[in-house]
C-alpha positions as CSV (number, residue, x, y, z in Angstrom):
1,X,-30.6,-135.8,47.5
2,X,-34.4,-135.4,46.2
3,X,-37.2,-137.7,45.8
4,X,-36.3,-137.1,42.2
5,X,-32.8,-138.3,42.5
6,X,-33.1,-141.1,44.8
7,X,-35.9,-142.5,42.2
8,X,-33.0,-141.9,39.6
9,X,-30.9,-144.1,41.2
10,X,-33.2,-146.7,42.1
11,X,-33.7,-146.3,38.3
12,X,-30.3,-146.9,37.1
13,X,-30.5,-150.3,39.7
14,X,-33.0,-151.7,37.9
15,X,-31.9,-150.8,34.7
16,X,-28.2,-152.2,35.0
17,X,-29.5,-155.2,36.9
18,X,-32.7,-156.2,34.0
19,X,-30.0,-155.7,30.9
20,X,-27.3,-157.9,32.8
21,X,-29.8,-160.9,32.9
22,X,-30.9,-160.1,29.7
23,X,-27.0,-160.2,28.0
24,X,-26.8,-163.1,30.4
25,X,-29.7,-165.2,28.9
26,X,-29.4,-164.7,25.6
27,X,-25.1,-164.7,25.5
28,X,-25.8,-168.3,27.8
29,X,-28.5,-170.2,25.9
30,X,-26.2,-172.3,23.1
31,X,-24.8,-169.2,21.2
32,X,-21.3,-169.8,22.6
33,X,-19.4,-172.4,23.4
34,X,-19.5,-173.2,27.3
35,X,-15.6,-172.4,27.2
36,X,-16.0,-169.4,25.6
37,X,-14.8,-166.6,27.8
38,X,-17.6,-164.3,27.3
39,X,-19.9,-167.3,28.4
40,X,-18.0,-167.2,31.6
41,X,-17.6,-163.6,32.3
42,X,-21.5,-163.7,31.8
43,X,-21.4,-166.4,34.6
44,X,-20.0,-164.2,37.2
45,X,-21.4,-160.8,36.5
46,X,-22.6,-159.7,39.7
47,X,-25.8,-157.6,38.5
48,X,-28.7,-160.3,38.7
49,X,-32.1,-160.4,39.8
50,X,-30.5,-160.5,43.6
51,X,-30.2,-157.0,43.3
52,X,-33.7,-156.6,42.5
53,X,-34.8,-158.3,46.2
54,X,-32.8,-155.2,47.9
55,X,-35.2,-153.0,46.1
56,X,-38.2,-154.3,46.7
57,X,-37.2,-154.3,50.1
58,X,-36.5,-151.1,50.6
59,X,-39.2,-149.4,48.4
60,X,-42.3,-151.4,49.8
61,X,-41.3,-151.0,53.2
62,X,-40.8,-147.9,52.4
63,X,-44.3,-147.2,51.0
64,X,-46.3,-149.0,53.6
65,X,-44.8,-146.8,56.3
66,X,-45.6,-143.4,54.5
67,X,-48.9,-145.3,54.0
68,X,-49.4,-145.5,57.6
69,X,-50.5,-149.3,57.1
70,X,-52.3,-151.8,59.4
71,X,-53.5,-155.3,59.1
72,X,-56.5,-154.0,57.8
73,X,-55.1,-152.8,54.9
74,X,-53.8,-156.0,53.7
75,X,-56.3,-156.4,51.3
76,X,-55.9,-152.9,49.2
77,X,-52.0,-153.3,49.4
78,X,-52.4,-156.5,47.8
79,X,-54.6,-155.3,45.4
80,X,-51.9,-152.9,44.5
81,X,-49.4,-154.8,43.8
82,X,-51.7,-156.9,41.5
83,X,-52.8,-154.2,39.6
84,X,-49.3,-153.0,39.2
85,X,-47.8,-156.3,38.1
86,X,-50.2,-159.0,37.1
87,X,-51.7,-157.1,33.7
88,X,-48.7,-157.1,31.8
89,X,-47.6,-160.6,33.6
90,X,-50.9,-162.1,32.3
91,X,-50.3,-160.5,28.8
92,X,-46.6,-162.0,28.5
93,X,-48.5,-165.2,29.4
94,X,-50.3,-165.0,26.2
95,X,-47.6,-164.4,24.6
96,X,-45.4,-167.3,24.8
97,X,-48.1,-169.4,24.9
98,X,-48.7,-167.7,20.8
99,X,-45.1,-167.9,20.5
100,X,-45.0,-171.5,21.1
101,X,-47.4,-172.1,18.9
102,X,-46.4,-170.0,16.1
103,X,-42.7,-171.7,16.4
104,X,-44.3,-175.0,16.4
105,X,-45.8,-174.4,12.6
106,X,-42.3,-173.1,11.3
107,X,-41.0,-176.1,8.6
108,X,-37.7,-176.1,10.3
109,X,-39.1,-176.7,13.9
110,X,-37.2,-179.1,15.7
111,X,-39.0,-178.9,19.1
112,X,-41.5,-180.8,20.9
113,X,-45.1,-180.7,19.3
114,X,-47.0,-177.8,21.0
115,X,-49.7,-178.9,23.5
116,X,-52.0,-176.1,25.3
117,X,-52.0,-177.8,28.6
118,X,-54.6,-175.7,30.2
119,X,-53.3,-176.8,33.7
120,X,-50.0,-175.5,33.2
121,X,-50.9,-172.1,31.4
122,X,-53.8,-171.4,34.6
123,X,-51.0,-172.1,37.9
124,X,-48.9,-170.1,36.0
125,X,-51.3,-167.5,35.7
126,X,-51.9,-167.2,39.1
127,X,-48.1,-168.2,40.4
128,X,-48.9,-171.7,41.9
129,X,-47.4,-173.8,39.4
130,X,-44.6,-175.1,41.3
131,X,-46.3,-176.3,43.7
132,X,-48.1,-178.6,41.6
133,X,-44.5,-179.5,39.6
134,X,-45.8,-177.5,36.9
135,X,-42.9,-176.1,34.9
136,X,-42.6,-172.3,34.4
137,X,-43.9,-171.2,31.3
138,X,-40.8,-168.5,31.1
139,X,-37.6,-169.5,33.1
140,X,-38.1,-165.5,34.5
141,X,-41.7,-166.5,35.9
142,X,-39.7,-168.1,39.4
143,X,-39.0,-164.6,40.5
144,X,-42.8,-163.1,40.6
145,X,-43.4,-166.6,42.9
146,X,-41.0,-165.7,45.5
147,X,-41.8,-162.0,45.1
148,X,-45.3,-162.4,46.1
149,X,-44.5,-164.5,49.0
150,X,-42.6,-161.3,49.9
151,X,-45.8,-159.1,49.2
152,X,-47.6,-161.3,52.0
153,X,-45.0,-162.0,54.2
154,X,-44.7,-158.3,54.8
155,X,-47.9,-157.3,54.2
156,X,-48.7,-159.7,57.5
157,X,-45.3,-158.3,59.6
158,X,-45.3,-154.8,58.4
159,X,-47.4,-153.4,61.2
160,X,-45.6,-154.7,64.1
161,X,-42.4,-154.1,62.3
162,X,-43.2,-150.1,62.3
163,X,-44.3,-149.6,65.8
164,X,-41.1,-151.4,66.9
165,X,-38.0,-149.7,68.0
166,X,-35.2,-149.7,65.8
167,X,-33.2,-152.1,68.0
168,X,-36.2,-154.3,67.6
169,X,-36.8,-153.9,64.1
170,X,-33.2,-155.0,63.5
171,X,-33.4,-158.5,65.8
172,X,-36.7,-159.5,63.8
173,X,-34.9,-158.6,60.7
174,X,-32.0,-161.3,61.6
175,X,-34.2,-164.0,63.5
176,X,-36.8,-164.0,60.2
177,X,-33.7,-164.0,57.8
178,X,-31.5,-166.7,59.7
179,X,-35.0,-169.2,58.2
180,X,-33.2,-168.8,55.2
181,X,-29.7,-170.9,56.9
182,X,-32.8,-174.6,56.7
183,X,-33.5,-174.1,52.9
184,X,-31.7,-174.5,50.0
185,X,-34.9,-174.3,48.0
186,X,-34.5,-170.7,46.0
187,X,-38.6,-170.6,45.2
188,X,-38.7,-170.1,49.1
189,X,-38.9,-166.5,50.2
190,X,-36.6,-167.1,53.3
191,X,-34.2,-168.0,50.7
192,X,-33.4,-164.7,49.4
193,X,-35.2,-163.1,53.4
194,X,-31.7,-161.5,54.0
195,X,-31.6,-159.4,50.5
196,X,-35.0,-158.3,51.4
197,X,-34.0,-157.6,54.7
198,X,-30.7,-155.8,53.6
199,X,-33.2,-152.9,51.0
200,X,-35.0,-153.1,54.5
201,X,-32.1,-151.9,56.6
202,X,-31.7,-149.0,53.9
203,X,-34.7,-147.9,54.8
204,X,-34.2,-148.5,58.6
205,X,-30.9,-146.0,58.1
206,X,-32.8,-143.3,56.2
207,X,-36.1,-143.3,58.2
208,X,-35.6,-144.3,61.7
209,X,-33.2,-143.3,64.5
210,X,-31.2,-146.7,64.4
211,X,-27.5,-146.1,65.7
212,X,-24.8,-146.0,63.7
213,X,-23.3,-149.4,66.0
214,X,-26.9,-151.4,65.8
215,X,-27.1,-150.4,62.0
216,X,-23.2,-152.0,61.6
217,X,-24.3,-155.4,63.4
218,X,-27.1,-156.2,62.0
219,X,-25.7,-155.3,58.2
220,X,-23.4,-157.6,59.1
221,X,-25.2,-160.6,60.4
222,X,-27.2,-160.1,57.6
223,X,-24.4,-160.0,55.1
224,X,-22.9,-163.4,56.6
225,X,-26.6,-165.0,56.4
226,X,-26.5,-163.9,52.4
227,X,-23.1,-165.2,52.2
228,X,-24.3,-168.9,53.2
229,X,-28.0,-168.3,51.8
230,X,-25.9,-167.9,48.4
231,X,-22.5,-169.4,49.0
232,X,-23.0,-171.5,45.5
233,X,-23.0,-167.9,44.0
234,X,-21.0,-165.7,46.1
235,X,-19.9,-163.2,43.3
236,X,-23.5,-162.2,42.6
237,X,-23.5,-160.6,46.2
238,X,-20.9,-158.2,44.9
239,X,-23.8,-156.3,42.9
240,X,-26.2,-156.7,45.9
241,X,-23.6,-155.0,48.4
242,X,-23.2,-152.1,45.4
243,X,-27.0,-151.8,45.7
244,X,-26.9,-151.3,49.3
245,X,-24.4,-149.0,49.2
246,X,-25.5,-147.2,46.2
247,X,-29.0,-146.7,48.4
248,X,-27.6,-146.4,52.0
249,X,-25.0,-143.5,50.9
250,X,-27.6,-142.2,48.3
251,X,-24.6,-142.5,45.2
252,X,-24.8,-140.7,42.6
253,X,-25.1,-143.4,40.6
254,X,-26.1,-142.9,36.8
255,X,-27.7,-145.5,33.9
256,X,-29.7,-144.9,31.3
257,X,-33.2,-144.2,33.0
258,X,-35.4,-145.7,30.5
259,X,-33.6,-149.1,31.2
260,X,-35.0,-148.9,34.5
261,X,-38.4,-147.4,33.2
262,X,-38.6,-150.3,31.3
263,X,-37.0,-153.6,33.7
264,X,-40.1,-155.1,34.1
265,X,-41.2,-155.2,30.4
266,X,-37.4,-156.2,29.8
267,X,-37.8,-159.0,32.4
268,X,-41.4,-160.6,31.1
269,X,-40.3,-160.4,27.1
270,X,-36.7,-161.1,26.5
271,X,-36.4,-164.4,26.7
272,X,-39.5,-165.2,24.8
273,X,-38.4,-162.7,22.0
274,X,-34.4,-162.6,22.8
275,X,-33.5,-165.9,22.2
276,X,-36.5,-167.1,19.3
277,X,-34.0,-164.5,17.5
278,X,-30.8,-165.9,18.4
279,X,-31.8,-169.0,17.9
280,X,-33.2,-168.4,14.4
281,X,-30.4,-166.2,13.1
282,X,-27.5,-168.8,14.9
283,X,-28.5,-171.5,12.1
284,X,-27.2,-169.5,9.2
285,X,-24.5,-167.7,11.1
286,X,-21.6,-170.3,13.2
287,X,-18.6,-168.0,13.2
288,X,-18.0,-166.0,16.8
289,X,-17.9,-162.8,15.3
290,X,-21.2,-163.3,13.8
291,X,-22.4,-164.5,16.5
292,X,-21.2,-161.7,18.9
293,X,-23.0,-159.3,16.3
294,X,-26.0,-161.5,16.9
295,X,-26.3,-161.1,20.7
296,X,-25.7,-157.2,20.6
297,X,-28.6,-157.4,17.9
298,X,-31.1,-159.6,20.4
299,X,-30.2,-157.8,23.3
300,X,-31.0,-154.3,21.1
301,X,-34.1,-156.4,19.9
302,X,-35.2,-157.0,23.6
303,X,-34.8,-153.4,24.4
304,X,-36.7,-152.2,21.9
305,X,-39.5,-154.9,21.9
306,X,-39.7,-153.7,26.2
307,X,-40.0,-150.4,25.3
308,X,-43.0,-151.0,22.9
309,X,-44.6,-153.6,25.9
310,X,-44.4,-150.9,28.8
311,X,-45.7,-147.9,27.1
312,X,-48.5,-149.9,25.2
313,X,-49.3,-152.6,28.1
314,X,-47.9,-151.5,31.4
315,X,-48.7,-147.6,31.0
316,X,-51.7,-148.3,29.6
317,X,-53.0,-150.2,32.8
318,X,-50.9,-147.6,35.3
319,X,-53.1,-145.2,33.9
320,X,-56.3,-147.1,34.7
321,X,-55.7,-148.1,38.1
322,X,-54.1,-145.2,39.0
323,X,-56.4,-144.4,41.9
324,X,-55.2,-147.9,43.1
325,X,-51.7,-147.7,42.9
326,X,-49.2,-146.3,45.3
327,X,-47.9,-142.9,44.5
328,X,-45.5,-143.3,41.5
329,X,-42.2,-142.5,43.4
330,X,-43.0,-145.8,45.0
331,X,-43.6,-148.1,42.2
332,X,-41.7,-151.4,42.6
């Protein structure tokens, strides 16, 4: 398989995974009954924003070994990642902070009166909120927090992790994920340590010469760690073992492209513009069929509304930082 390819189906991961949390936010959030069986099958679709930790996994370790890196390049990785994510992160920001506002002044309002609580809107911008019991300004926000205590948890361990042998690599892959086993607390990186660990393994199978038996033990310790790590919400692991496989075995797996192009503008925007319209258009319509017709039309809505974001925000700020950023095969 190429460079080309494999990018395809790192892609169509992202792609499947960002529209199944958008369909899942927008058919959850009071259009349906709770009963409903849609509601439900939402529920316990398996493509979530798990699959997106097996990923990052194994396309930043990935990058930081063809980068050579060493603790003394902590400081520009970082600085890539920021430039990659936080322009368009800060601009989403912005806009459900105008959002709020301009529901707010709507004669039908019903909501709380808006407040621009400086305090709230800065730890958000900078991904400390929680630990000041600040409340997310979007309920997508949690992810970036635990993803940049990925970023520097990594950042720190990569170096010793690439001069080590495979057999060694493995053990510190197990010992740092078992952390996860003491915390129930899903803003904690060792929470989710053992998807991370799992896109790690990927990368482990492609790029070093781990054997085929320490390669089967340590996917498996780290499978049973995921499996208690996440035993509230055991069928989501489903869609990150497809991932891994889908990775690992280099399938030929295929989604439209531009879903995955645009996952990260998908992720920022649709609930801030996803469910304003279901929630305005879900006053005047009550019947299910309408309001079937109504989620395929915010879900389009969201799609279309990403598209717009990545090529006008996130391209725009690709192109200039690109002499910062890793090579684009690598993108996260």
């Amino acid at each position: 398989m190429t460079p080309t390819q494999r990018l395809q189906n790192i892609d169509a991961l992202r792609g499947i995974a960002s529209l199944s949390i958008c369909v899942l936010h927008l058919g959850t959030d009071q259009l349906f009954p709770p009963e409903f069986v849609l509601v439900r099958l939402l529920y316990h679709n398996p493509f979530n924003v798990l699959v997106f930790r097996i990923i990052s996994g194994y396309v930043i370790i990935q990058s930081l070994a063809d980068q050579q890196y060493q603790w003394r390049n902590l400081g520009s990785f970082l600085k890539r990642r920021y430039v990659r994510l936080e322009p368009a992160f800060i601009l989403s920001v912005f806009l459900v902070v105008f959002l709020n506002y301009l529901s707010s002044t709507a004669s039908n309002y019903a909501g709380s009166a808006f407040q621009l609580n400086l305090p709230v809107i800065v730890t958000n911008l900078v991904h400390i909120n929680s630990l000041f019991d600040y409340p997310f300004l979007n309920a997508s926000y949690w992810t970036l927090f635990v993803e940049w205590q990925f970023y520097l948890l990594i950042g720190l361990a990569a170096p010793s992790f690439l001069r080590a042998s495979p057999t060694q690599q493995s053990i510190g892959l197990v010992l740092l994920s078992s952390l996860g086993i003491f915390t129930d607390n899903h803003l904690s990186v060792f929470h989710d340590g053992s998807l991370y660990a799992l896109g790690i393994l990927a990368w482990q199978w492609h790029r070093t010469p781990i054997t085929p038996s320490t390669f089967r033990w340590t996917f498996f310790a780290l499978v049973c760690i995921s499996a208690y790590t996440h035993r509230s919400d055991l069928v989501h692991l489903l869609g990150v073992l497809f991932a891994f496989f889908v990775v690992v075995f280099r399938l030929p797996f295929r989604f439209p492209r531009f879903l995955g192009q645009i996952s990260y503008a998908l992720f920022l925007t649709h609930l801030p513009i996803g469910t304003r319209f279901t929630h305005l258009t879900s006053r005047y319509y009550t019947s299910i069929e309408s309001r079937l017709l109504i989620l395929m039309l915010g879900v389009l809505l969201c799609i279309a509304f990403a598209y717009l974001f990545h090529y006008t925000v996130e391209k725009f700020f690709q192109r200039k930082f690109k002499h910062v950023l890793f090579r684009t095969l690598y993108l996260a």
